[in-house]
PDB file of N, CA, C and O in Angstrom:
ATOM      1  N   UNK A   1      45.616 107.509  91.479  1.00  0.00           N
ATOM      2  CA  UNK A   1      46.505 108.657  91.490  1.00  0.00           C
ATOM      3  C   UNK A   1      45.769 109.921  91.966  1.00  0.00           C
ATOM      4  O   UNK A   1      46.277 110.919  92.476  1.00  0.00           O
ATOM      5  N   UNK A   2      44.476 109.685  91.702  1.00  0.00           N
ATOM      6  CA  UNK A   2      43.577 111.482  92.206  1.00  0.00           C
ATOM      7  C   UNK A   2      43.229 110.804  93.953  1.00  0.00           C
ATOM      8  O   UNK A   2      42.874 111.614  94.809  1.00  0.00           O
ATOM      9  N   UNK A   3      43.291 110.167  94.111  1.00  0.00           N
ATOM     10  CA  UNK A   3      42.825 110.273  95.575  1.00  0.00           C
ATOM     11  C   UNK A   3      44.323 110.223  96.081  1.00  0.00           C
ATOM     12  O   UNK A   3      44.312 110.636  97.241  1.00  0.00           O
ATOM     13  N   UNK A   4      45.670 109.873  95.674  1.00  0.00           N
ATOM     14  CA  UNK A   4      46.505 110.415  96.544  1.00  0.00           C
ATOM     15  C   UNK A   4      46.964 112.220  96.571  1.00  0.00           C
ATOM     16  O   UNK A   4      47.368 112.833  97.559  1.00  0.00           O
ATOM     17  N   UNK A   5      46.771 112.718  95.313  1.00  0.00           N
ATOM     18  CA  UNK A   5      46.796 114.178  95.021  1.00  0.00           C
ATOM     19  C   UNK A   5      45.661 115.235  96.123  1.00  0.00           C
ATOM     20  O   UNK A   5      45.751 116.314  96.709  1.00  0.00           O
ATOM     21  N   UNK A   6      44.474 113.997  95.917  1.00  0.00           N
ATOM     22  CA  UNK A   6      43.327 114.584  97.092  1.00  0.00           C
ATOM     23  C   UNK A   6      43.946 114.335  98.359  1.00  0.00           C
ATOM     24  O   UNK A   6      44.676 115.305  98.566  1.00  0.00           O
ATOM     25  N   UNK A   7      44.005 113.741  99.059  1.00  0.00           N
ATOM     26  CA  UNK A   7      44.779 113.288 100.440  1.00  0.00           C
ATOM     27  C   UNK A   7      46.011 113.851 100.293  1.00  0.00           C
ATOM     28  O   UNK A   7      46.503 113.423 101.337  1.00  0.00           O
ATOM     29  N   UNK A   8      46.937 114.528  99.755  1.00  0.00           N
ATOM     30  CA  UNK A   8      48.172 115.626  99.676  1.00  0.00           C
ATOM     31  C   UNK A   8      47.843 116.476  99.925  1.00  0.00           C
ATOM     32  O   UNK A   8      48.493 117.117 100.750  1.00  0.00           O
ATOM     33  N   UNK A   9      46.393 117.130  99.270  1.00  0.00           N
ATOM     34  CA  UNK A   9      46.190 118.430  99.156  1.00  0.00           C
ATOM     35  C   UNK A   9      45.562 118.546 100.802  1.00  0.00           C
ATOM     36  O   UNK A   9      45.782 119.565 101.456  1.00  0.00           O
ATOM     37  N   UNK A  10      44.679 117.266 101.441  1.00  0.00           N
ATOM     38  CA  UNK A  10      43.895 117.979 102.337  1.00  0.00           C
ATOM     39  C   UNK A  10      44.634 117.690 103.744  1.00  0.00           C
ATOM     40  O   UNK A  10      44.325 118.218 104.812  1.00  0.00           O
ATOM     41  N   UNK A  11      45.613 116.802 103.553  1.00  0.00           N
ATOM     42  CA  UNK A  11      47.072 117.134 104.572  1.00  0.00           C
ATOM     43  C   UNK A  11      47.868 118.231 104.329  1.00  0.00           C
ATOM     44  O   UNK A  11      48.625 118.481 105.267  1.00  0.00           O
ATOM     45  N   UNK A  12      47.953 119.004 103.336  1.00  0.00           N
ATOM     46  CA  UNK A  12      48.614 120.646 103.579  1.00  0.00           C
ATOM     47  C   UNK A  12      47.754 121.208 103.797  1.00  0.00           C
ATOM     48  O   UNK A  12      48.041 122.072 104.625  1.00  0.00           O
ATOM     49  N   UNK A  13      46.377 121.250 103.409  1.00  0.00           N
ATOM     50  CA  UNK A  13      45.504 122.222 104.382  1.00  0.00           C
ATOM     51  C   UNK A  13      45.526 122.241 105.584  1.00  0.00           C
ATOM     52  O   UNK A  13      45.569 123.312 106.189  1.00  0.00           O
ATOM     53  N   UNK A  14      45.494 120.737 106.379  1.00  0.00           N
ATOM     54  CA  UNK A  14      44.791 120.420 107.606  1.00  0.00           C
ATOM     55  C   UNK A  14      46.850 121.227 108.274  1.00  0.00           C
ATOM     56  O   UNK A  14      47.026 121.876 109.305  1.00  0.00           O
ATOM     57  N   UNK A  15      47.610 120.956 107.567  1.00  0.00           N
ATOM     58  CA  UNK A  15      49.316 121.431 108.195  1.00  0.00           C
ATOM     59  C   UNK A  15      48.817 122.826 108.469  1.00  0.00           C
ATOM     60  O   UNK A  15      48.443 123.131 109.601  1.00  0.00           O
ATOM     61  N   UNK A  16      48.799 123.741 107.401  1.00  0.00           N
ATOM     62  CA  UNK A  16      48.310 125.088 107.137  1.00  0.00           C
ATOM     63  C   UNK A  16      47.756 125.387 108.264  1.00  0.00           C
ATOM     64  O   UNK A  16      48.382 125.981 109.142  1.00  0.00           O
ATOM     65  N   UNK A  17      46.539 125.028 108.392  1.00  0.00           N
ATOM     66  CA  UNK A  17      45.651 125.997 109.230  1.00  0.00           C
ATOM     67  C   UNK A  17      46.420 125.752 110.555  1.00  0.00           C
ATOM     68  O   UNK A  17      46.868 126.733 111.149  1.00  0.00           O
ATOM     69  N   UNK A  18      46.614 124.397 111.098  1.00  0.00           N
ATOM     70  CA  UNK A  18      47.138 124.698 112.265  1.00  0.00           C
ATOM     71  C   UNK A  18      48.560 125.213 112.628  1.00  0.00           C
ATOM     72  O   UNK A  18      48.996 125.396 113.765  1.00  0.00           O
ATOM     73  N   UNK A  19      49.148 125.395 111.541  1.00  0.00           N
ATOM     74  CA  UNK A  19      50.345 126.145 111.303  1.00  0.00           C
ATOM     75  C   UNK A  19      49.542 127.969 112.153  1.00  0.00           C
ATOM     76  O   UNK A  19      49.865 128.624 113.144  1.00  0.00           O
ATOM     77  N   UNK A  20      48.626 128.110 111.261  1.00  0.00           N
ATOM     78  CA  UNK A  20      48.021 129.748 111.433  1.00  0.00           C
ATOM     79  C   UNK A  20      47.074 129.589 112.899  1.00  0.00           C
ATOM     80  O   UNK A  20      46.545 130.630 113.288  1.00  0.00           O
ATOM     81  N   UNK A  21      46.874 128.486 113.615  1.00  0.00           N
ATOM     82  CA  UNK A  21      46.086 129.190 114.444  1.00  0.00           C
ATOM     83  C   UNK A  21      47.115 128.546 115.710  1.00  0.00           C
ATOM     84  O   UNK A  21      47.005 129.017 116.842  1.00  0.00           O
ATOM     85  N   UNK A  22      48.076 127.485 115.436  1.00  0.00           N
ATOM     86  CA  UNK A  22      49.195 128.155 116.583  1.00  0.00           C
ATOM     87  C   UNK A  22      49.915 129.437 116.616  1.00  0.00           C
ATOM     88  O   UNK A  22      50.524 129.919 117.571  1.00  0.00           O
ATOM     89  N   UNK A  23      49.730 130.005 115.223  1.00  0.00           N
ATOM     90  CA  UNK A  23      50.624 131.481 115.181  1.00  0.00           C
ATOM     91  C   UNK A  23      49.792 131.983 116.468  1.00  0.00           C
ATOM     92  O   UNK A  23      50.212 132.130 117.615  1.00  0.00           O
ATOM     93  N   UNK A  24      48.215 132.253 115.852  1.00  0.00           N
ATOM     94  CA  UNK A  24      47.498 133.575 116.892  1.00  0.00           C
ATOM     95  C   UNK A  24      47.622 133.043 117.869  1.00  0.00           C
ATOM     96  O   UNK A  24      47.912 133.901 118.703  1.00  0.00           O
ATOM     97  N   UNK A  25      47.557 131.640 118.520  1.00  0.00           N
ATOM     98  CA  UNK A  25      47.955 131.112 120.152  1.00  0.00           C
ATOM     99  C   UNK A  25      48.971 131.737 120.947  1.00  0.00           C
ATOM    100  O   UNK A  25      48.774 132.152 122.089  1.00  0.00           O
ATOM    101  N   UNK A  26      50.366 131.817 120.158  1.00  0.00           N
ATOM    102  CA  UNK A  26      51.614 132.365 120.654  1.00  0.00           C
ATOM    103  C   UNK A  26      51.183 133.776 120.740  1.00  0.00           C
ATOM    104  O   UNK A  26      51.493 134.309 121.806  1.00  0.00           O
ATOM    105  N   UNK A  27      50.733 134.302 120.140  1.00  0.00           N
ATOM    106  CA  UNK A  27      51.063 136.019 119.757  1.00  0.00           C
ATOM    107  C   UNK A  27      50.209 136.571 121.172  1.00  0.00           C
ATOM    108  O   UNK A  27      50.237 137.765 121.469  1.00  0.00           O
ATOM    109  N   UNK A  28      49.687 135.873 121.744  1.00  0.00           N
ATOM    110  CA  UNK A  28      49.043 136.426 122.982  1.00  0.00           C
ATOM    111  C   UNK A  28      49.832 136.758 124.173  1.00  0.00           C
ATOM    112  O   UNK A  28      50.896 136.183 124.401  1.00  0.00           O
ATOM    113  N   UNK A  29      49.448 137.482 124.786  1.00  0.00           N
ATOM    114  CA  UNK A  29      50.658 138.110 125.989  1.00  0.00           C
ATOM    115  C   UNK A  29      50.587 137.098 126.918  1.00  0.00           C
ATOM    116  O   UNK A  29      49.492 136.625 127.220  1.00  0.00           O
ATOM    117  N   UNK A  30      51.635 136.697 127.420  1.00  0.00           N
ATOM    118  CA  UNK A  30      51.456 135.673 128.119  1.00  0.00           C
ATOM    119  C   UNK A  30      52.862 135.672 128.893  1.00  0.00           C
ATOM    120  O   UNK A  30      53.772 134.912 128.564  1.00  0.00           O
ATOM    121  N   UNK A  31      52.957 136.551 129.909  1.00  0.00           N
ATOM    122  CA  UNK A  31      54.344 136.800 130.712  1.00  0.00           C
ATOM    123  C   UNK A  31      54.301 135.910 131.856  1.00  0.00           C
ATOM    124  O   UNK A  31      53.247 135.296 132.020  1.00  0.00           O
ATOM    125  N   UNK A  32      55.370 135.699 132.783  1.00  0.00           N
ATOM    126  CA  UNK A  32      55.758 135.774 133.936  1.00  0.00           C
ATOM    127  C   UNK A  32      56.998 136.095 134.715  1.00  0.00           C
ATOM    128  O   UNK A  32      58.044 136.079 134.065  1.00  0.00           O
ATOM    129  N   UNK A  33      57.054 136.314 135.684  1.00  0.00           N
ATOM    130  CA  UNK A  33      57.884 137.196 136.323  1.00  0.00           C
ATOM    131  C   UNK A  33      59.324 136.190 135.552  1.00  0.00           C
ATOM    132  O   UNK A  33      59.809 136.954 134.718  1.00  0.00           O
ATOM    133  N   UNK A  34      59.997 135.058 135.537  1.00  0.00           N
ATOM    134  CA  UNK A  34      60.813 134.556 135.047  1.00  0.00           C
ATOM    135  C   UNK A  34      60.737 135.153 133.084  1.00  0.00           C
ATOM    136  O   UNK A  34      61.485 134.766 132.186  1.00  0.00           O
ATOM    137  N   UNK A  35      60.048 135.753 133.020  1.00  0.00           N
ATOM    138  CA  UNK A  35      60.154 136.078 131.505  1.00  0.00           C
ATOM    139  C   UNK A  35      61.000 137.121 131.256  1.00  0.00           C
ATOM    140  O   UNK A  35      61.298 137.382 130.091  1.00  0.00           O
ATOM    141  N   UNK A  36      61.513 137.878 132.338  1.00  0.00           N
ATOM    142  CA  UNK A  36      62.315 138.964 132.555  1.00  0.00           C
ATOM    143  C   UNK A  36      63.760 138.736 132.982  1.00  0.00           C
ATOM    144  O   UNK A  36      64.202 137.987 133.854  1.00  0.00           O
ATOM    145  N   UNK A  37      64.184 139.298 132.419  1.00  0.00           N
ATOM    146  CA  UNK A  37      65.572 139.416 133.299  1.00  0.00           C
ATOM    147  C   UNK A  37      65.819 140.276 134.130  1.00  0.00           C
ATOM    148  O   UNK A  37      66.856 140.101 134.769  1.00  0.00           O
ATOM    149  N   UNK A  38      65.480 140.781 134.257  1.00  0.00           N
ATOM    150  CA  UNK A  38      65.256 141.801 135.732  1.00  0.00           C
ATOM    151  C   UNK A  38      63.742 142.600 136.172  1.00  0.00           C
ATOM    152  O   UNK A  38      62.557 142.678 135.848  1.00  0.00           O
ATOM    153  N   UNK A  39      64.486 142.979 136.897  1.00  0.00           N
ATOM    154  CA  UNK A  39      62.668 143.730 137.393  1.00  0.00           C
ATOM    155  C   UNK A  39      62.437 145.117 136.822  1.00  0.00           C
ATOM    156  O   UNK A  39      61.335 145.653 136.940  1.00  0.00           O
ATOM    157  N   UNK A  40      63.319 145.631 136.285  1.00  0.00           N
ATOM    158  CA  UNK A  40      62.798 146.989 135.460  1.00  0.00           C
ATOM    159  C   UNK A  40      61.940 146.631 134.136  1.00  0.00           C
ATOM    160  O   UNK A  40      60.895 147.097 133.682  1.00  0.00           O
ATOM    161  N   UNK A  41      62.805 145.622 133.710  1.00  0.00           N
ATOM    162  CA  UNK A  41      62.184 145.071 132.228  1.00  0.00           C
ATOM    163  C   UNK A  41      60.562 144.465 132.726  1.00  0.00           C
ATOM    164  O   UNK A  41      59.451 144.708 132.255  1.00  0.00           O
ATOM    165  N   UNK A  42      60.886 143.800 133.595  1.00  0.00           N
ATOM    166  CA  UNK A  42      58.944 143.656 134.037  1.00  0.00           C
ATOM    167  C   UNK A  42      58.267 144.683 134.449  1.00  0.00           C
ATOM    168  O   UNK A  42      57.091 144.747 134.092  1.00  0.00           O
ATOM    169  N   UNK A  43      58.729 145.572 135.160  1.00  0.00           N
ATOM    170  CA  UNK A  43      57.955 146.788 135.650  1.00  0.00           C
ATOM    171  C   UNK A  43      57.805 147.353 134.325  1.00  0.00           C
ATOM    172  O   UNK A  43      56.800 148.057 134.232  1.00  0.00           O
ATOM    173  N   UNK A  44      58.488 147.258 133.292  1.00  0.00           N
ATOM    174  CA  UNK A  44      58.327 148.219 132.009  1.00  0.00           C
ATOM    175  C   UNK A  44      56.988 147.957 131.143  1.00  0.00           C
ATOM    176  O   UNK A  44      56.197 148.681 130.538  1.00  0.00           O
ATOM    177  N   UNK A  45      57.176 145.981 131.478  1.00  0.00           N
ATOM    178  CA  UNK A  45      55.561 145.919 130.695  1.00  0.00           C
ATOM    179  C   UNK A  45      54.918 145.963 131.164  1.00  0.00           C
ATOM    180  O   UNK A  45      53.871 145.903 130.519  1.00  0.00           O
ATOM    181  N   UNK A  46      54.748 146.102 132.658  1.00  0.00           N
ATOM    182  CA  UNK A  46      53.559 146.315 133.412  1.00  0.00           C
ATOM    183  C   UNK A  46      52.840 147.579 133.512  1.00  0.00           C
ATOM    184  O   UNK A  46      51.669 147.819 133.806  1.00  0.00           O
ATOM    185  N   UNK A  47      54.152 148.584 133.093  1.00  0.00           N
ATOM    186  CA  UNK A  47      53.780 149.689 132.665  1.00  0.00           C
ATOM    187  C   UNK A  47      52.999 150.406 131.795  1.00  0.00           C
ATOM    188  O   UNK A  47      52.496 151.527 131.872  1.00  0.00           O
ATOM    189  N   UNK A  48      52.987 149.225 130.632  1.00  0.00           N
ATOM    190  CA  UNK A  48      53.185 149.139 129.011  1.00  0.00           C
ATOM    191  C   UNK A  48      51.121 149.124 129.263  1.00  0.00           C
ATOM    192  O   UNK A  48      50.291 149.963 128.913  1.00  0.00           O
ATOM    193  N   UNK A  49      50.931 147.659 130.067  1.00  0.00           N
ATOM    194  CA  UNK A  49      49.627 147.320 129.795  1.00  0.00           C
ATOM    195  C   UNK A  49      48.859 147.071 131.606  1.00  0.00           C
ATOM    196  O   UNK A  49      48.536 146.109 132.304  1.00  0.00           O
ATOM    197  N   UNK A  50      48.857 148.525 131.721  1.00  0.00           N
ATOM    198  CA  UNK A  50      48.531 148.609 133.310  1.00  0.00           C
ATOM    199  C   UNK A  50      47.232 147.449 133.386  1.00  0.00           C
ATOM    200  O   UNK A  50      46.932 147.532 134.577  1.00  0.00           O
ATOM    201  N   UNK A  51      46.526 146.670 132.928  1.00  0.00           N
ATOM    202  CA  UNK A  51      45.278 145.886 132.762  1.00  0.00           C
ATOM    203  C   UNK A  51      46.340 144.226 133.425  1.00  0.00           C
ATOM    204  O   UNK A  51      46.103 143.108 133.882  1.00  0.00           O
ATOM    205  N   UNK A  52      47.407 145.004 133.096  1.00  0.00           N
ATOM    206  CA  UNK A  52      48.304 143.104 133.491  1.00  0.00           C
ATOM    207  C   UNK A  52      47.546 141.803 133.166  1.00  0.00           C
ATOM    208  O   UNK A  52      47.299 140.931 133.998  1.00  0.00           O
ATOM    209  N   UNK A  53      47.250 141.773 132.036  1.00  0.00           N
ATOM    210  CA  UNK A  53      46.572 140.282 131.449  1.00  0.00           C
ATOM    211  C   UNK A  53      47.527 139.279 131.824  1.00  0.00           C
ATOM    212  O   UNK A  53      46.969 138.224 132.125  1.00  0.00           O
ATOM    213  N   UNK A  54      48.847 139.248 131.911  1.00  0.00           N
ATOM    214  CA  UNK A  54      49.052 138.331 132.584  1.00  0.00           C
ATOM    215  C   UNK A  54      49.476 137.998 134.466  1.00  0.00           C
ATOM    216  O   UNK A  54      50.062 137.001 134.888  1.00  0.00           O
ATOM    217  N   UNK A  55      49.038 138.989 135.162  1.00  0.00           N
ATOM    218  CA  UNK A  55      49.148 138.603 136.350  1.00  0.00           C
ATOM    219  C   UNK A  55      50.136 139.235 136.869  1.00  0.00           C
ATOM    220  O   UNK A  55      50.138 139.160 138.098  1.00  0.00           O
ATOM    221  N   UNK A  56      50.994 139.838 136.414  1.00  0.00           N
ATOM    222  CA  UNK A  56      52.492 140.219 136.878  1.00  0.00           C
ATOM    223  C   UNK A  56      52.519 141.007 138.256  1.00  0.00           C
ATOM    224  O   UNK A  56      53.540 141.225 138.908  1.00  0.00           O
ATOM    225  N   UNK A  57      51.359 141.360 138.560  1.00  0.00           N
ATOM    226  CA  UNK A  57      51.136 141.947 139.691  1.00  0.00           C
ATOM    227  C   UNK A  57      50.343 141.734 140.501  1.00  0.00           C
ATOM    228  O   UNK A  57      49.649 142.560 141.095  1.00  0.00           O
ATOM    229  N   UNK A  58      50.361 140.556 140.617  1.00  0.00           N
ATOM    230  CA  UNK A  58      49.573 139.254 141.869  1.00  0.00           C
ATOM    231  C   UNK A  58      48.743 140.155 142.686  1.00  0.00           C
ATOM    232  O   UNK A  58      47.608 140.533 142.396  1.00  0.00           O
ATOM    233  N   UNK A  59      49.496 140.495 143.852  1.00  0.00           N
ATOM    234  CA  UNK A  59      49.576 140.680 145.106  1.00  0.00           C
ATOM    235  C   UNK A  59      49.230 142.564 144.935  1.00  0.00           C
ATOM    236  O   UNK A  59      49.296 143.369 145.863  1.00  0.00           O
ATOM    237  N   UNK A  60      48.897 142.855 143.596  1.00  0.00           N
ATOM    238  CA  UNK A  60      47.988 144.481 143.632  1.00  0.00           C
ATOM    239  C   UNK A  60      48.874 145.453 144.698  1.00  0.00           C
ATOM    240  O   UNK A  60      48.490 145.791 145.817  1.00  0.00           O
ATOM    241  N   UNK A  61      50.199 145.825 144.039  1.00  0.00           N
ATOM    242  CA  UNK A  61      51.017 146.300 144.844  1.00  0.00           C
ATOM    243  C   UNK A  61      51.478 147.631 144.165  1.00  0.00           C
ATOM    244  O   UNK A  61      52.082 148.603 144.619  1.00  0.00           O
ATOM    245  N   UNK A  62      51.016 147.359 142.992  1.00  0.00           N
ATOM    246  CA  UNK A  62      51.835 148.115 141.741  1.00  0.00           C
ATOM    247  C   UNK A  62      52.866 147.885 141.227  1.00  0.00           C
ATOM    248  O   UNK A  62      53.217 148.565 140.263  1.00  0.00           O
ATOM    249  N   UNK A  63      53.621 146.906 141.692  1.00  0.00           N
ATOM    250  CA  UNK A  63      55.312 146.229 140.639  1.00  0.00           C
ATOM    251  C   UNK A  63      54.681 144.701 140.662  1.00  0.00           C
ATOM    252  O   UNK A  63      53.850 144.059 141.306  1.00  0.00           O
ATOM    253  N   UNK A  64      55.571 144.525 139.587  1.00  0.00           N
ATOM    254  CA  UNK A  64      55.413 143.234 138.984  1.00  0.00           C
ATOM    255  C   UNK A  64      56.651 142.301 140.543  1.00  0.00           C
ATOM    256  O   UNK A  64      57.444 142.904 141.267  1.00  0.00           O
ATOM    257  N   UNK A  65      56.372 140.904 140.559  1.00  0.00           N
ATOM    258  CA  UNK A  65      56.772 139.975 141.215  1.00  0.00           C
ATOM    259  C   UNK A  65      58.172 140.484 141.434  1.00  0.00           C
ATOM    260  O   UNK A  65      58.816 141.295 140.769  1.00  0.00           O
ATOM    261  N   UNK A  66      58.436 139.935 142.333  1.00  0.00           N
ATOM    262  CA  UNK A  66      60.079 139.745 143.010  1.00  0.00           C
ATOM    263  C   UNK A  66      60.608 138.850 141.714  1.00  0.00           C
ATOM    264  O   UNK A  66      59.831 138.147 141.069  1.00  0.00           O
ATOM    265  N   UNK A  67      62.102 138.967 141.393  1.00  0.00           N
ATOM    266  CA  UNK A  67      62.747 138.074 140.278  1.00  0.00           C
ATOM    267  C   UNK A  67      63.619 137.587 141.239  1.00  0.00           C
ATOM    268  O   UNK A  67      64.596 138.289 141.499  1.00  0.00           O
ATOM    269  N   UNK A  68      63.483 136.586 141.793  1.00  0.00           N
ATOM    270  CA  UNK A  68      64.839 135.970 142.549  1.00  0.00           C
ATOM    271  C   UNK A  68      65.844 135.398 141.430  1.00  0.00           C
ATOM    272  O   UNK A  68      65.443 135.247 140.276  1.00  0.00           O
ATOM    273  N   UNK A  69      67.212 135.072 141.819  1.00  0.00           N
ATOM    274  CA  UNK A  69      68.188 134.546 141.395  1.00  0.00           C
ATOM    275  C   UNK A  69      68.130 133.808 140.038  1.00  0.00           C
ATOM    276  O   UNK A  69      68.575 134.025 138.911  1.00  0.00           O
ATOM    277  N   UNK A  70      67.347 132.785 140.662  1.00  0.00           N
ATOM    278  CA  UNK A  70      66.820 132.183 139.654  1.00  0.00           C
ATOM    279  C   UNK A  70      66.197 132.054 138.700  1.00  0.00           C
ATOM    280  O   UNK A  70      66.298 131.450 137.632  1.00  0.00           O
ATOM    281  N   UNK A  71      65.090 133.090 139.478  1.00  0.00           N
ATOM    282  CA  UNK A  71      64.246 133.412 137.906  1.00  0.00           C
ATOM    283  C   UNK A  71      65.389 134.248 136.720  1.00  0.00           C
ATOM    284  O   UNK A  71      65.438 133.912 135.537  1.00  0.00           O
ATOM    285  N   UNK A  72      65.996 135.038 137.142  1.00  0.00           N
ATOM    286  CA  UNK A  72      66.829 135.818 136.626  1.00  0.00           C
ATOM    287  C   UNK A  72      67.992 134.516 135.714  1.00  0.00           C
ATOM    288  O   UNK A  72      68.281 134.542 134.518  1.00  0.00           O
ATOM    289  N   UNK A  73      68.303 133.828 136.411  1.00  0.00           N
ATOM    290  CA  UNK A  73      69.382 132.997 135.724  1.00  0.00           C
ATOM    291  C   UNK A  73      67.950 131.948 134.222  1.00  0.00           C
ATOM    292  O   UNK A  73      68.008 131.700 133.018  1.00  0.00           O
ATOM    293  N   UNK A  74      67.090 131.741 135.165  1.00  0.00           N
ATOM    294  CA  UNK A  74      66.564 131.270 133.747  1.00  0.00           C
ATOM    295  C   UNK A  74      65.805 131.925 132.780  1.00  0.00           C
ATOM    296  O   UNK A  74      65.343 131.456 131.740  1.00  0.00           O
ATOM    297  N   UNK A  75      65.721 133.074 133.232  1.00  0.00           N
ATOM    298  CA  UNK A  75      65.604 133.562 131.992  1.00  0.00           C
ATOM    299  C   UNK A  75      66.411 134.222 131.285  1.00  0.00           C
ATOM    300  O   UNK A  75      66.040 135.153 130.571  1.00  0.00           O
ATOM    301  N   UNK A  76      67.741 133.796 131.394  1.00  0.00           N
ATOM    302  CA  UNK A  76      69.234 134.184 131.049  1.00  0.00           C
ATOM    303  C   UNK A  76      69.515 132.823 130.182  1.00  0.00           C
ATOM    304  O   UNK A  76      70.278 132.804 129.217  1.00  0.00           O
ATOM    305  N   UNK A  77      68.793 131.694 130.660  1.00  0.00           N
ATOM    306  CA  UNK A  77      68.999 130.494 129.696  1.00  0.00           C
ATOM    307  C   UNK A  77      68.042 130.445 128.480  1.00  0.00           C
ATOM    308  O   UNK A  77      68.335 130.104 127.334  1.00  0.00           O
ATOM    309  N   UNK A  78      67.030 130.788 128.876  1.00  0.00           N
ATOM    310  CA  UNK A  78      65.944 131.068 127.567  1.00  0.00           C
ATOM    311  C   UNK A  78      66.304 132.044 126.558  1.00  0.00           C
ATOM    312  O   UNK A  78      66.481 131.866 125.353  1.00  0.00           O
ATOM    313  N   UNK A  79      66.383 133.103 127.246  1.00  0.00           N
ATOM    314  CA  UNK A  79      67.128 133.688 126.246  1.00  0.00           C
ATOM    315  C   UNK A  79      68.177 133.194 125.290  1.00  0.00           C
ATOM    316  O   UNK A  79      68.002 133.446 124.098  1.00  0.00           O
ATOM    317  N   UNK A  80      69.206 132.546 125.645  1.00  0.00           N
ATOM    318  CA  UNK A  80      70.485 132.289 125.006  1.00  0.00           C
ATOM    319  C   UNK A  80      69.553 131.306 123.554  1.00  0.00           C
ATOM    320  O   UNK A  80      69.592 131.555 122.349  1.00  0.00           O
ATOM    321  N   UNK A  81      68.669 130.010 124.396  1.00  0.00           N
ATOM    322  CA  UNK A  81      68.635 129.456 123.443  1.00  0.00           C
ATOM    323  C   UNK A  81      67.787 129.690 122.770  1.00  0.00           C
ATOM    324  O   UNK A  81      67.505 128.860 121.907  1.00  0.00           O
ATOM    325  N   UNK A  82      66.849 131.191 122.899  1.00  0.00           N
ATOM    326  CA  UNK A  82      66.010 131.380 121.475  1.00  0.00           C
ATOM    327  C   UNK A  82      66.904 132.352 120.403  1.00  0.00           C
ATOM    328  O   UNK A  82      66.463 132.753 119.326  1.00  0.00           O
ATOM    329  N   UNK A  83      68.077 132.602 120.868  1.00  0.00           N
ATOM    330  CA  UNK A  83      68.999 133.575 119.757  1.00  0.00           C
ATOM    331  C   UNK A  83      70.238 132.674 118.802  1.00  0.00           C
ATOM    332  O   UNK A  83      70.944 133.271 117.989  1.00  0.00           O
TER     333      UNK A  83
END
């Protein structure tokens, strides 16, 4: 009975931690031009963090990527299904 209580306990630890260090994984900025729904909203974070850690401004132009159609429509679907 103590070694299944031990093996409970060190499977919610081992859940736990990687519960907490996928948190800090996500929480990192991590855009792309499809992360926007339009191009003001990207120009806004590009604004936000002129260093562009994520790239949004490839081509060193000063605006973030072209949003074609598509990018725009999917990130019109992402959206829907994270709300």
């Amino acid at each position: 009975m103590q070694r299944a209580g031990t093996l409970f306990f060190a499977t919610a630890c081992w859940v736990f931690c990687s519960l907490l260090l996928a948190g800090s994984a996500v929480a990192q900025d991590q855009y792309n031009c499809a992360s926007f729904g339009s191009q003001e909203s990207a120009q806004a974070e590009l604004d936000r963090d002129p260093s562009d850690p994520s790239n949004l401004d490839a081509d060193d132009d000063g605006g973030p990527a072209s949003l074609t159609t598509t990018a725009m429509a999917e990130a019109a679907v992402v959206a829907m299904m994270e709300n």
